[in-house]
N, CA, C and O atoms as CSV, one atom per row, in Angstrom:
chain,resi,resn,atom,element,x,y,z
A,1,UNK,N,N,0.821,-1.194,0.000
A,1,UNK,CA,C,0.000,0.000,0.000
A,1,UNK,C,C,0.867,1.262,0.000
A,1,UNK,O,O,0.655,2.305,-0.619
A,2,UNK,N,N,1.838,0.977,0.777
A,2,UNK,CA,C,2.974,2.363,0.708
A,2,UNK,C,C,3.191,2.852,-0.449
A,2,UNK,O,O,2.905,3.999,-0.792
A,3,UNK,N,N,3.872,1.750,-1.332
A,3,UNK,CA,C,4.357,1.676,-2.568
A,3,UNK,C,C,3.423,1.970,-3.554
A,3,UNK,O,O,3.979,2.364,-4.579
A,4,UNK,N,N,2.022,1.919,-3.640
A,4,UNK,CA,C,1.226,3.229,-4.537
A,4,UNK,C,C,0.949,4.506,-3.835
A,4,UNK,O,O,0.773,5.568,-4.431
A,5,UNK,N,N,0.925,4.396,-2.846
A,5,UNK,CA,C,0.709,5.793,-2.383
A,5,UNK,C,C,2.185,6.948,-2.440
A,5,UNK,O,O,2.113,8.172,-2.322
A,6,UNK,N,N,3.449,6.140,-2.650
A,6,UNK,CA,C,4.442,7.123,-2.928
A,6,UNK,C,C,4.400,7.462,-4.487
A,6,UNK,O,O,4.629,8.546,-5.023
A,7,UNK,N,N,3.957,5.947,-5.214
A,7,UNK,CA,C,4.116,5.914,-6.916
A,7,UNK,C,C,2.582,7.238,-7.305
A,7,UNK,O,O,2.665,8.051,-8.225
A,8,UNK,N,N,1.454,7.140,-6.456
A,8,UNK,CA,C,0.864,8.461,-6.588
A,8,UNK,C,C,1.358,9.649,-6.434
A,8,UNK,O,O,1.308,10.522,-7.300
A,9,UNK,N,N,1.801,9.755,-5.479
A,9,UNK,CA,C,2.428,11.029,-4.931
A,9,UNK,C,C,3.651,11.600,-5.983
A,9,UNK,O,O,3.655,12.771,-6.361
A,10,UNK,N,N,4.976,10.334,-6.516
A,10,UNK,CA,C,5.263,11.085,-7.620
A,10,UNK,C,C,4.367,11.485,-8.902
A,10,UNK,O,O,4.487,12.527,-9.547
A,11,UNK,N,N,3.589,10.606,-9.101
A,11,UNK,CA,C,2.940,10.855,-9.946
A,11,UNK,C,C,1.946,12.544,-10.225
A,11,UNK,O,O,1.599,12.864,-11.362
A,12,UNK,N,N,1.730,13.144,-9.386
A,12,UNK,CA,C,0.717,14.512,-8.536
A,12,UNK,C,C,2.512,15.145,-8.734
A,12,UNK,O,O,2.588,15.856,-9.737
A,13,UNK,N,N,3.743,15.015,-8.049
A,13,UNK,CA,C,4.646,15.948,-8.652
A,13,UNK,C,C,5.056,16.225,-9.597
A,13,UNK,O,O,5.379,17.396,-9.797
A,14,UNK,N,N,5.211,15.243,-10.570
A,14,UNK,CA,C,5.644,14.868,-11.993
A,14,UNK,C,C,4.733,15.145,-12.667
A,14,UNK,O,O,5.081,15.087,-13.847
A,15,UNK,N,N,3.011,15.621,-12.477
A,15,UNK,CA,C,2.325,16.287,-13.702
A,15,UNK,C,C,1.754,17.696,-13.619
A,15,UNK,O,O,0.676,18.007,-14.126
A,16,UNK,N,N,2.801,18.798,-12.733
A,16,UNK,CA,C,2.668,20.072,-13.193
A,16,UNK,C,C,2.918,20.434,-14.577
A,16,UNK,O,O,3.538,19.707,-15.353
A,17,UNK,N,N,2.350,21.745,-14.924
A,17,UNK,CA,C,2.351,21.956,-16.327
A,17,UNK,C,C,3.442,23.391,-16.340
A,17,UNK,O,O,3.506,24.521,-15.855
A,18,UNK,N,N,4.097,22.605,-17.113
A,18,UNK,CA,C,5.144,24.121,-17.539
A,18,UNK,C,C,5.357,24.376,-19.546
A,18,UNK,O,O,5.377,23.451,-20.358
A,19,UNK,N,N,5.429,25.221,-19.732
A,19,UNK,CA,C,5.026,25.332,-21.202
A,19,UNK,C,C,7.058,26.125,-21.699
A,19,UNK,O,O,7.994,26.506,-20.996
A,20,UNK,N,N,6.892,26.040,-22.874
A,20,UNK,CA,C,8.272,26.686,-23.377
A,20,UNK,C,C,8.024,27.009,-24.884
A,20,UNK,O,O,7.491,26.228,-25.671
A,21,UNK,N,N,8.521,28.377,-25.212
A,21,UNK,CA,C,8.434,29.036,-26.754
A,21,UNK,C,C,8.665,30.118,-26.598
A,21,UNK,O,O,8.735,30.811,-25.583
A,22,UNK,N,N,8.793,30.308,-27.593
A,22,UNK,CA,C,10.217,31.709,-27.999
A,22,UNK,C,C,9.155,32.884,-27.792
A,22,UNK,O,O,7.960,32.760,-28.061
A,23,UNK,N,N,9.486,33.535,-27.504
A,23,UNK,CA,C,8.824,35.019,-27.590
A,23,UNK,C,C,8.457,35.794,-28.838
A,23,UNK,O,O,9.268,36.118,-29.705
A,24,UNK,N,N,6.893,36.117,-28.856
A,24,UNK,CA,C,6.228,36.452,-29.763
A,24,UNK,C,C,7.426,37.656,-30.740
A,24,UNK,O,O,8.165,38.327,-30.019
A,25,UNK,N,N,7.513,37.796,-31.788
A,25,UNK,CA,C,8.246,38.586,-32.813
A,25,UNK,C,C,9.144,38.725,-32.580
A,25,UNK,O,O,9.526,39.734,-33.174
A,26,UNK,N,N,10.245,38.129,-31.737
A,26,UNK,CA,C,11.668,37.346,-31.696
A,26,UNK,C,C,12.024,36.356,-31.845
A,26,UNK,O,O,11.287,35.375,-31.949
A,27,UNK,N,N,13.757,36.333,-31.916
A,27,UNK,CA,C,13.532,34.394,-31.624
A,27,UNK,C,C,14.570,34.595,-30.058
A,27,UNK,O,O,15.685,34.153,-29.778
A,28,UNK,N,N,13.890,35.199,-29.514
A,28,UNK,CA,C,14.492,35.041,-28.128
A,28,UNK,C,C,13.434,34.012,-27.164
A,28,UNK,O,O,12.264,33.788,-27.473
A,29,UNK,N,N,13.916,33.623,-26.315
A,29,UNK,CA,C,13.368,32.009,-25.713
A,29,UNK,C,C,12.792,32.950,-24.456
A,29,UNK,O,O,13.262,33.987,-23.988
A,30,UNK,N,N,11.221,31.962,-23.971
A,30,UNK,CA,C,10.353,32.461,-23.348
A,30,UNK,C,C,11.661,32.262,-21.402
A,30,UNK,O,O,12.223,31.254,-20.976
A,31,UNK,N,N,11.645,32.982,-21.105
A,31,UNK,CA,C,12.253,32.548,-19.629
A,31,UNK,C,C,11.619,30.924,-19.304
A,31,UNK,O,O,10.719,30.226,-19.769
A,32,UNK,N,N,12.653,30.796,-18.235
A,32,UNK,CA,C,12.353,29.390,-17.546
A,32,UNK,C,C,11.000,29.387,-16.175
A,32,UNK,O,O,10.946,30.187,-15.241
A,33,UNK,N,N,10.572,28.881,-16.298
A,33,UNK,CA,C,9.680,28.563,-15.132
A,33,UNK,C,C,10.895,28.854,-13.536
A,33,UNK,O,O,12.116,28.898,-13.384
A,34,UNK,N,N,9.903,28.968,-12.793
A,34,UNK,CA,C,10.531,28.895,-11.286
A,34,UNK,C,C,10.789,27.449,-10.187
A,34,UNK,O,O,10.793,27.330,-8.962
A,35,UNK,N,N,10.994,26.464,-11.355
A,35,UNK,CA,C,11.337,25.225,-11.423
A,35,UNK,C,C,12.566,24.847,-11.877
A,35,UNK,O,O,12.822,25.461,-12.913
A,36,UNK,N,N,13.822,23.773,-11.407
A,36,UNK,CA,C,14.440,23.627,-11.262
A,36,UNK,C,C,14.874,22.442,-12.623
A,36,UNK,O,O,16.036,22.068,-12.782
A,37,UNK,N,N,13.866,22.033,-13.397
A,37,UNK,CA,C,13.851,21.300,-14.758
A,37,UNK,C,C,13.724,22.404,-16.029
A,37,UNK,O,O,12.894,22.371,-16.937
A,38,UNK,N,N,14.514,23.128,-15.875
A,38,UNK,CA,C,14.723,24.054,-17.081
A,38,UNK,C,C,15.940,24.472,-16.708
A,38,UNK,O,O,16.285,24.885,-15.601
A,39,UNK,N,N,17.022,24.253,-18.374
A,39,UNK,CA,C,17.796,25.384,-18.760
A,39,UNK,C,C,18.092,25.961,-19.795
A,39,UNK,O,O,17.679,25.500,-20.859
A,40,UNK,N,N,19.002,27.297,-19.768
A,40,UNK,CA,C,18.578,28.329,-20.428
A,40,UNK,C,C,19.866,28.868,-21.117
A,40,UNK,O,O,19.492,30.006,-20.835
A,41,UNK,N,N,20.743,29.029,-21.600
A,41,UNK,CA,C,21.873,30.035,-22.678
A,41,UNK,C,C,21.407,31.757,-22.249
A,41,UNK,O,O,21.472,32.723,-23.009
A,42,UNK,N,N,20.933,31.749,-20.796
A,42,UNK,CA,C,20.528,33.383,-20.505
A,42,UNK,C,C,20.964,33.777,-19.782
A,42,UNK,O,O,20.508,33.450,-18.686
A,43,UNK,N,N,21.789,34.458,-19.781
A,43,UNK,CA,C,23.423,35.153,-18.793
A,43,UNK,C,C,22.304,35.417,-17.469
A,43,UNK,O,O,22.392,34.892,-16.359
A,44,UNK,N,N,21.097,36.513,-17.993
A,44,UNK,CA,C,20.546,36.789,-16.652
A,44,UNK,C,C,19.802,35.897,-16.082
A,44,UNK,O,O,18.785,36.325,-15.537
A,45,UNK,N,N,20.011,34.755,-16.043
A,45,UNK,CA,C,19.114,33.434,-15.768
A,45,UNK,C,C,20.184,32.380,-14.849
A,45,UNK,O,O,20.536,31.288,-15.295
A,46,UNK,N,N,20.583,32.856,-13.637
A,46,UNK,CA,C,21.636,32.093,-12.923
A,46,UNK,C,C,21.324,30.554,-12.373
A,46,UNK,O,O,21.994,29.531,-12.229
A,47,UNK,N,N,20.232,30.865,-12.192
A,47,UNK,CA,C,19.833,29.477,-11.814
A,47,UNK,C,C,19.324,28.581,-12.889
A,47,UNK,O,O,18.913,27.542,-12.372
A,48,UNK,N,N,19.205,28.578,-14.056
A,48,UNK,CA,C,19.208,27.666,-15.001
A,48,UNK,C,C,19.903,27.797,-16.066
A,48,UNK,O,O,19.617,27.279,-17.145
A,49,UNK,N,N,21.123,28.684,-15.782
A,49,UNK,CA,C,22.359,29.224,-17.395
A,49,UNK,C,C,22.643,28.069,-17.754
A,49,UNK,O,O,22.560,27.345,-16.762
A,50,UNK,N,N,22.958,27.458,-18.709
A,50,UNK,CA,C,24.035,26.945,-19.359
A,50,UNK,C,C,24.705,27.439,-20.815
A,50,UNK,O,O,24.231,28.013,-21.796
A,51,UNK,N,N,25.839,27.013,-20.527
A,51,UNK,CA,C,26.838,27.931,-21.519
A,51,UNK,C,C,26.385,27.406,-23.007
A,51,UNK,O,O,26.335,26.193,-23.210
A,52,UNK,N,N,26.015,28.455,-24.167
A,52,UNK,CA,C,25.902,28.180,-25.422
A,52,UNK,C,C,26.503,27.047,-25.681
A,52,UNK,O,O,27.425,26.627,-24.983
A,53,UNK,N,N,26.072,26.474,-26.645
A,53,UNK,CA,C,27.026,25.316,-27.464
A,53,UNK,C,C,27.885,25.923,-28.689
A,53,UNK,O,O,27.413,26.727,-29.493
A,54,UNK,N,N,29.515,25.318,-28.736
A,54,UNK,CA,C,29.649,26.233,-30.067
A,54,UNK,C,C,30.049,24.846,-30.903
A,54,UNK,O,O,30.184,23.662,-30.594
A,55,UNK,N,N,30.160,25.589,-32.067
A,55,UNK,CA,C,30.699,24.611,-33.270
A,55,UNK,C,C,31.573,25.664,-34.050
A,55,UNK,O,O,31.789,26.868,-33.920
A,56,UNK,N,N,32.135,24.292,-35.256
A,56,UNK,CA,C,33.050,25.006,-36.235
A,56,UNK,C,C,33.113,25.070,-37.512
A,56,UNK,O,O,34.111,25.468,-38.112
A,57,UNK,N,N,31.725,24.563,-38.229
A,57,UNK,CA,C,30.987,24.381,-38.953
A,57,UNK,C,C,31.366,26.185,-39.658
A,57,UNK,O,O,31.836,27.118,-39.006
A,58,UNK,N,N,30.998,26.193,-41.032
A,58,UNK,CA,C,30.954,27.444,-41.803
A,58,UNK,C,C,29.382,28.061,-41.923
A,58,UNK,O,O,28.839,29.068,-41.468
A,59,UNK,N,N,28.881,26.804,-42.873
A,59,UNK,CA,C,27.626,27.284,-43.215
A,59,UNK,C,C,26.539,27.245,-42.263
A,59,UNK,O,O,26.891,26.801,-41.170
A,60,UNK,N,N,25.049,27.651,-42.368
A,60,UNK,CA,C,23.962,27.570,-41.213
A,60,UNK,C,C,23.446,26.041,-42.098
A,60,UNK,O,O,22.777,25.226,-41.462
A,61,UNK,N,N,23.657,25.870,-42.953
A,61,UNK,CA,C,23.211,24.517,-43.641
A,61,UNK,C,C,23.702,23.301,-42.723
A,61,UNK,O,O,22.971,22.454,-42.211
A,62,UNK,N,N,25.002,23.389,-42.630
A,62,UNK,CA,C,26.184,22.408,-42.479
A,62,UNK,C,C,26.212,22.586,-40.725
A,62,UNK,O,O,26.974,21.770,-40.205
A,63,UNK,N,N,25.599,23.396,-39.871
A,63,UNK,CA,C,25.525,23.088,-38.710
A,63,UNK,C,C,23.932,22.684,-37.902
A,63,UNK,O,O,23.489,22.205,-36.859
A,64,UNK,N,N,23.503,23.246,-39.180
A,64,UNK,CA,C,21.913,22.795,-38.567
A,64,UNK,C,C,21.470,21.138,-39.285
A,64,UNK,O,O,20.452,20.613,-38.834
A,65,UNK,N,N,21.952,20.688,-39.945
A,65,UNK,CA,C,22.140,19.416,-40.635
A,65,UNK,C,C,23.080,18.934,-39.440
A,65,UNK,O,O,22.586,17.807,-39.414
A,66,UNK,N,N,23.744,18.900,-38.740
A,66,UNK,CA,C,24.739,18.440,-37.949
A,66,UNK,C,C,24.000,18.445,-36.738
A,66,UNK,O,O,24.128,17.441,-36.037
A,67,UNK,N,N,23.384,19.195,-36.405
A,67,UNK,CA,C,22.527,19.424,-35.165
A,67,UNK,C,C,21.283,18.345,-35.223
A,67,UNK,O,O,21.316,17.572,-34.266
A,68,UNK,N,N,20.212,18.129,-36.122
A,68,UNK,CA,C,19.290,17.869,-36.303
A,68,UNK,C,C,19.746,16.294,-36.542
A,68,UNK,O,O,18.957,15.358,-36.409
A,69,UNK,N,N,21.290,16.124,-36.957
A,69,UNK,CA,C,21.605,14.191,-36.592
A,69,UNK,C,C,21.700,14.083,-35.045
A,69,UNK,O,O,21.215,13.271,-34.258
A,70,UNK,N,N,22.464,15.142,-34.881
A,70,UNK,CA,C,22.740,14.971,-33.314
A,70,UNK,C,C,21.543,14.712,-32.202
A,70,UNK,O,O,21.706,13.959,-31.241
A,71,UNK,N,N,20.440,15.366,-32.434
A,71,UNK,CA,C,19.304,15.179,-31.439
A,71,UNK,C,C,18.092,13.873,-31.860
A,71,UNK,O,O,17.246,13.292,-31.181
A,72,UNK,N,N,18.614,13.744,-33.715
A,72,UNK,CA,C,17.693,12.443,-33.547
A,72,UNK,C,C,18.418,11.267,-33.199
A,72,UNK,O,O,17.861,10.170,-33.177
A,73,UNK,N,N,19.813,11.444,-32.884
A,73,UNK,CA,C,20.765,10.437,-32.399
A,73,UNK,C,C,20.819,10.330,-30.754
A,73,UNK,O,O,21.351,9.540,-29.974
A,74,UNK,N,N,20.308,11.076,-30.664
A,74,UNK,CA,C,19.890,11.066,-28.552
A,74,UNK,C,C,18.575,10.480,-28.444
A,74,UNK,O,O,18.254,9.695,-27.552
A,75,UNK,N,N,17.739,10.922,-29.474
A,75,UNK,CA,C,16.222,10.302,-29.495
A,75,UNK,C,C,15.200,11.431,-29.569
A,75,UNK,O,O,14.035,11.539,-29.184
A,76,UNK,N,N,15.946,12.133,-30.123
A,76,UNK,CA,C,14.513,13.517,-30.125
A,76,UNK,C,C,13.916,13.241,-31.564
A,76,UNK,O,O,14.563,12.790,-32.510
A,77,UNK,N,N,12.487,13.607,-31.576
A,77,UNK,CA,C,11.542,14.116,-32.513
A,77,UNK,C,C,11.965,15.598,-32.598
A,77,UNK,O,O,11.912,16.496,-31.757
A,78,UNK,N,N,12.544,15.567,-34.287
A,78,UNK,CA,C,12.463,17.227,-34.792
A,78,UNK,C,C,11.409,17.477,-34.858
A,78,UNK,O,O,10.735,16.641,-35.460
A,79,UNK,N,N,10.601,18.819,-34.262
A,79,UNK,CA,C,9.197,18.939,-34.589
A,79,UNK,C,C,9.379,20.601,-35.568
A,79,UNK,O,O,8.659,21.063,-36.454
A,80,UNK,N,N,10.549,21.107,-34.978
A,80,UNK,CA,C,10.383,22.460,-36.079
A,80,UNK,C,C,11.700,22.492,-36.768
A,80,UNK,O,O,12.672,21.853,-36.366
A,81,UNK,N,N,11.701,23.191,-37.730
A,81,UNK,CA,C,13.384,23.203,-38.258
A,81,UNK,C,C,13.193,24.241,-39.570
A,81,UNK,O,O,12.907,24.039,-40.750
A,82,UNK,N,N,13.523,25.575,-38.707
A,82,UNK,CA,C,13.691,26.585,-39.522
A,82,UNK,C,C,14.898,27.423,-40.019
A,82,UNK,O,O,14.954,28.565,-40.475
A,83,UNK,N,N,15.770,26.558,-39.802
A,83,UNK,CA,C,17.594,26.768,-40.453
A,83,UNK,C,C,18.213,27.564,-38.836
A,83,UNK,O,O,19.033,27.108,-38.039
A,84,UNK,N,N,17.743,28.372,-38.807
A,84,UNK,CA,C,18.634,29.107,-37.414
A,84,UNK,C,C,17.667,28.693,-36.465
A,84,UNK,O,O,18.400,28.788,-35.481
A,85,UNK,N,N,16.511,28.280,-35.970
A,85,UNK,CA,C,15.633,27.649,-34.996
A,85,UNK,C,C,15.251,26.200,-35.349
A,85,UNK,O,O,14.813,25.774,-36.417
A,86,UNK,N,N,15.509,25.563,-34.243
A,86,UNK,CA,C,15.087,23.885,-34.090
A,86,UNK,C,C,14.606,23.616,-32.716
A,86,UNK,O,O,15.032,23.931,-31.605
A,87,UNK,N,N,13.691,23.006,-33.089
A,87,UNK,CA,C,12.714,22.516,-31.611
A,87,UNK,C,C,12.608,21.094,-32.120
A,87,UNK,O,O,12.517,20.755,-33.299
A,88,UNK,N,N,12.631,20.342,-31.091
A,88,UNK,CA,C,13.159,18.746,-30.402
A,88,UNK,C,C,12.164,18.679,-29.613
A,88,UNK,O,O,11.829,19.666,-28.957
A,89,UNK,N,N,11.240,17.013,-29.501
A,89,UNK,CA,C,11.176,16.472,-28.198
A,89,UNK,C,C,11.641,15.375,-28.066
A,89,UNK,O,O,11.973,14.545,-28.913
A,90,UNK,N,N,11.697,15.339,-26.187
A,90,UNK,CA,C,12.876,14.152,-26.321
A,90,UNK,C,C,11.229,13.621,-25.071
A,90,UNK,O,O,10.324,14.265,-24.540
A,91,UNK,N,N,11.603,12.241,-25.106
A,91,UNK,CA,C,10.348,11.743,-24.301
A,91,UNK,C,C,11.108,10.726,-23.424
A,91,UNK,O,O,11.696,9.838,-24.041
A,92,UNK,N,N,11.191,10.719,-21.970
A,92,UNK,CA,C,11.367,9.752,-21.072
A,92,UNK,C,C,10.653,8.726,-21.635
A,92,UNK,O,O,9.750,8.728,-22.473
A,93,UNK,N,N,11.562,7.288,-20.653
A,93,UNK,CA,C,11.373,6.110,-21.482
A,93,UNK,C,C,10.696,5.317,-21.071
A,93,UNK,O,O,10.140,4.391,-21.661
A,94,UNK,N,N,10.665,5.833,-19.178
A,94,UNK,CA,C,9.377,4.887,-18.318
A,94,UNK,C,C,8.209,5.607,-18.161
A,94,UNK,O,O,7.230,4.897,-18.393
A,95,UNK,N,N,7.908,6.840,-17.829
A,95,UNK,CA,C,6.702,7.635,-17.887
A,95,UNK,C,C,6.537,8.323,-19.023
A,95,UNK,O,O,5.555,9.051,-18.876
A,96,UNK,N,N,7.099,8.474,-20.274
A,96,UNK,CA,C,6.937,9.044,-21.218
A,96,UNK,C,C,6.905,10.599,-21.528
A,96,UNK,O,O,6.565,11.183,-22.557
A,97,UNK,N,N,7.532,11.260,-19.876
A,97,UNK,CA,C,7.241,12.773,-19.913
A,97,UNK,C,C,8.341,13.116,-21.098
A,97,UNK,O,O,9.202,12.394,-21.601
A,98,UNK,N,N,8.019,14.365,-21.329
A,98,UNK,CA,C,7.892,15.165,-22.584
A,98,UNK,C,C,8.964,16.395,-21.885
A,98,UNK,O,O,8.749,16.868,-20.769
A,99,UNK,N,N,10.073,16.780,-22.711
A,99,UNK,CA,C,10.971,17.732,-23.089
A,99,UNK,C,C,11.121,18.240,-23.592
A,99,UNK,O,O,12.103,17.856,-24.227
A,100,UNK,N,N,10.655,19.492,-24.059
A,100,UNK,CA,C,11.065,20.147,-24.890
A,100,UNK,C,C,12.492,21.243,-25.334
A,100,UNK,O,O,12.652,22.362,-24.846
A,101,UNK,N,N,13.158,20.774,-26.071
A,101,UNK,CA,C,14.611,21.834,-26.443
A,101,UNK,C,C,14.627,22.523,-27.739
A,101,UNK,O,O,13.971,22.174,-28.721
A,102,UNK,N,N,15.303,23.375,-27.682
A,102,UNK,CA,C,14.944,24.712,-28.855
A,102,UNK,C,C,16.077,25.150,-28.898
A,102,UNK,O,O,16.658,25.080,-27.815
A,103,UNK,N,N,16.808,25.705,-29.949
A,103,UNK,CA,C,18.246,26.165,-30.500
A,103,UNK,C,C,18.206,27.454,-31.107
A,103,UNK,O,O,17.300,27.620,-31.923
A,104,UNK,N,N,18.710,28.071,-30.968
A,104,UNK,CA,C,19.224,29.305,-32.063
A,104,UNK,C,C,20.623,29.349,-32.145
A,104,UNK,O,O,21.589,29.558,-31.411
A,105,UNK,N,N,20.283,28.976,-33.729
A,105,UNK,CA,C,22.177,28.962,-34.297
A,105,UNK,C,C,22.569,30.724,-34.118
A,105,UNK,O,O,21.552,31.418,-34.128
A,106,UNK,N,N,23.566,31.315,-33.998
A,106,UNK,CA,C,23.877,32.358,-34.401
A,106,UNK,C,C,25.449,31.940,-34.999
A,106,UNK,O,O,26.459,31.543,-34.417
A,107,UNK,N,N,25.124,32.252,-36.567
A,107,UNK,CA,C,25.901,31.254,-37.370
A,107,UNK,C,C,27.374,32.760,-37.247
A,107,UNK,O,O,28.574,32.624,-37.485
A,108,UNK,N,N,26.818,33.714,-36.917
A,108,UNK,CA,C,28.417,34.909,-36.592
A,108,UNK,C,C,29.019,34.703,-35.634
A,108,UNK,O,O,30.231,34.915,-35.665
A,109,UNK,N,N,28.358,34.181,-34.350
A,109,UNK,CA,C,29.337,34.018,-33.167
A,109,UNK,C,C,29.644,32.470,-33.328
A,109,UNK,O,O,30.429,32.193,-32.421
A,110,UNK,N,N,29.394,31.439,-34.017
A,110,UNK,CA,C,29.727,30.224,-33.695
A,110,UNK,C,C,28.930,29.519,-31.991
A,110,UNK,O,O,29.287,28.899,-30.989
A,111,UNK,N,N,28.049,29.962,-32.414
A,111,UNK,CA,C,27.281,29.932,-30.682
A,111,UNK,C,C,25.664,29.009,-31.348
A,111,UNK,O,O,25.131,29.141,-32.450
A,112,UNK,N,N,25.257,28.117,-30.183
A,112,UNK,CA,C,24.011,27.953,-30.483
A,112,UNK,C,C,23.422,27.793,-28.823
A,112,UNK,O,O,23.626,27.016,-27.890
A,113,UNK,N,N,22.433,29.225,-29.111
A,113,UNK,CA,C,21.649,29.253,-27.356
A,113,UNK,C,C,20.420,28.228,-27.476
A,113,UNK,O,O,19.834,27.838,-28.485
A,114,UNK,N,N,20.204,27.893,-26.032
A,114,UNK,CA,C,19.577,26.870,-26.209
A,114,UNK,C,C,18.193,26.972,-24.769
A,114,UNK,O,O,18.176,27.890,-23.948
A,115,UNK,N,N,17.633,26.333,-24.781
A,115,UNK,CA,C,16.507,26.183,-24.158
A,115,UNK,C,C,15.901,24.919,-24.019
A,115,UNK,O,O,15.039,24.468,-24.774
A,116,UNK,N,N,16.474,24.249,-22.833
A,116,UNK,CA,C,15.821,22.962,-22.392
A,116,UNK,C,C,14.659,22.661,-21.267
A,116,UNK,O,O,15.130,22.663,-20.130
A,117,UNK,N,N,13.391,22.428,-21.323
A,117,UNK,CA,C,12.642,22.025,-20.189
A,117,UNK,C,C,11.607,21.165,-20.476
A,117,UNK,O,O,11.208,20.893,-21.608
A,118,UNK,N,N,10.998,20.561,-18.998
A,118,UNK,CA,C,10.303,19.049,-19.108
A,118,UNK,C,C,9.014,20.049,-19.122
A,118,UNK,O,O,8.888,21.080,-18.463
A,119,UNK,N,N,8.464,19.708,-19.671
A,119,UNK,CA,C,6.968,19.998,-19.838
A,119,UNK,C,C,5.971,19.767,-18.564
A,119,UNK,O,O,4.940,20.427,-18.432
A,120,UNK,N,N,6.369,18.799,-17.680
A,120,UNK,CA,C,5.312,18.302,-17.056
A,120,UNK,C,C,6.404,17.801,-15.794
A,120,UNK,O,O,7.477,17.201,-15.860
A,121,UNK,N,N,5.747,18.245,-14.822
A,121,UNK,CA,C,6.428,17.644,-12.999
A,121,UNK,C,C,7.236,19.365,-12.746
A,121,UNK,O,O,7.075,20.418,-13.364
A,122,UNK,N,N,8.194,18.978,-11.462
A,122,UNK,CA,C,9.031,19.978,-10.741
A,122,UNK,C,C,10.892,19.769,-11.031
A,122,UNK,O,O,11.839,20.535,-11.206
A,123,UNK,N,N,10.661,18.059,-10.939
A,123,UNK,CA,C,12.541,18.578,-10.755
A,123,UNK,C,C,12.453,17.395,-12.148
A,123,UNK,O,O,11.510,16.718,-12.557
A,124,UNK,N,N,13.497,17.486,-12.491
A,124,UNK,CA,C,13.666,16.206,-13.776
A,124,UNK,C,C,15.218,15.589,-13.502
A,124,UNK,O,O,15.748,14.833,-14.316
A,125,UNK,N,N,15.887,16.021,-12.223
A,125,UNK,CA,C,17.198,15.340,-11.906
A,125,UNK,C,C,17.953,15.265,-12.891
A,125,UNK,O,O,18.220,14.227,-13.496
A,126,UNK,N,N,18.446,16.594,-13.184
A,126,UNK,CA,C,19.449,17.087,-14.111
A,126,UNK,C,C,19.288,16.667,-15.736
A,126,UNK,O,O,20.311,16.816,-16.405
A,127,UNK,N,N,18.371,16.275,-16.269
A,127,UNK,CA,C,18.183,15.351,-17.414
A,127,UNK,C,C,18.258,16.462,-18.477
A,127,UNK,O,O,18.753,16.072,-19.535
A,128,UNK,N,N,17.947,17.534,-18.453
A,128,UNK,CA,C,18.138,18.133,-19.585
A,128,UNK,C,C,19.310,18.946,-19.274
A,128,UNK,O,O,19.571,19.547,-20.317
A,129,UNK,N,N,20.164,19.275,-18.352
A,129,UNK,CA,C,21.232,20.086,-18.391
A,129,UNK,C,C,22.495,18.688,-18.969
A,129,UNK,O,O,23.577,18.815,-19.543
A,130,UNK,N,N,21.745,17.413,-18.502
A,130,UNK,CA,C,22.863,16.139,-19.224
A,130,UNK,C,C,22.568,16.045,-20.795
A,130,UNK,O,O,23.397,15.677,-21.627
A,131,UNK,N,N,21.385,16.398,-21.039
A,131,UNK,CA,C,21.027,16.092,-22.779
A,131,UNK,C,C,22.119,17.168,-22.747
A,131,UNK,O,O,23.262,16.751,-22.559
A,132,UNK,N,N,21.943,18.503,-22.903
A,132,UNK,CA,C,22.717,19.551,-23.286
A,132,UNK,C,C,24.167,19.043,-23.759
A,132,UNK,O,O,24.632,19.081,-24.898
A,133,UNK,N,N,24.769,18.545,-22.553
A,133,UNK,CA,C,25.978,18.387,-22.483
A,133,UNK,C,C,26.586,16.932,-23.240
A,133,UNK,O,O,27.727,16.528,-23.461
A,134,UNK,N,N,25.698,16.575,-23.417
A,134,UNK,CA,C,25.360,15.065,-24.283
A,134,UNK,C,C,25.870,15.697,-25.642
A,134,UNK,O,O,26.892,15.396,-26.259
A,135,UNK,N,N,24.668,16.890,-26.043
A,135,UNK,CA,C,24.941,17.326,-27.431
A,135,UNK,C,C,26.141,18.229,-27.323
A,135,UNK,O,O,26.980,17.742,-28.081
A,136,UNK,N,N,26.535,19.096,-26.863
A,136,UNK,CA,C,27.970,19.806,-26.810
A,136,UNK,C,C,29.241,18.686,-26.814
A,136,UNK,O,O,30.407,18.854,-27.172
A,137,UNK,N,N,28.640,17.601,-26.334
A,137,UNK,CA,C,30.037,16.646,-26.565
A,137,UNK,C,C,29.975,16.249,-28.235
A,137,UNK,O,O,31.029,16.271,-28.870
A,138,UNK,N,N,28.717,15.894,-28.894
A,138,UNK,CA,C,28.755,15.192,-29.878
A,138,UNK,C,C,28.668,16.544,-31.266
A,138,UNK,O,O,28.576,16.120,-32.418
A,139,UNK,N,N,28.699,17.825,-31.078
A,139,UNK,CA,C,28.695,18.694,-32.238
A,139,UNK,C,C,30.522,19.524,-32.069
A,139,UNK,O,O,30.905,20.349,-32.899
């Protein structure tokens, strides 16, 4: 009896709703929730920064083609892919929660800011600051 009443109880933490998308007539990324399963490429965002990804790629062709192997090689669904913006979901493998990550190449600085968060619950135990770093190892 314990053992559903804790598997409820995560269950009631793990299905808050947190949403993520770029800000209307930019492509600057909506801030992070006040939850600890989001991060962000936003200097003023200390508690969920993580450092851009860079590459050494020339063209926006040749790094967003490089990018878009890279995340269906972790297991993401490309759902957008507009040459300098890409949105990914990546889906846990026992509850099926939902991640959403989002890129902006900025093909002048060699930089791609990024925006990782779980859609649904409070903490996600570092899982998207490890995707991140997953993909910064492999681009």
């Amino acid at each position: 009896m314990k053992k559903i009443i804790l598997f409820l109880i995560c269950i009631l933490i793990f299905s808050c709703s947190s949403a993520s998308n770029l800000k209307e007539g930019d492509m600057k990324f909506s801030s992070c929730p006040n939850t600890p399963n989001c991060v962000i490429s936003d200097i003023e965002d200390k508690d969920h920064y993580i450092e851009p990804l860079s590459f050494k790629e020339q063209s926006l062709e040749s790094i967003n083609k490089k990018l878009v192997e890279v995340l269906k090689g972790l297991g993401g669904e490309v759902v957008e892919n507009k040459g300098d913006y890409v949105k990914a979901n990546f889906k846990s493998k026992f509850f099926k929660f939902e991640d959403i990550a989002e890129f902006n190449i900025d093909l002048s600085n060699k930089k791609i800011y990024v925006r990782s968060a779980a859609q649904t619950g409070w903490y996600d135990f570092g899982v998207n600051r490890k995707r991140m770093e997953k993909i910064r190892e492999k681009l």
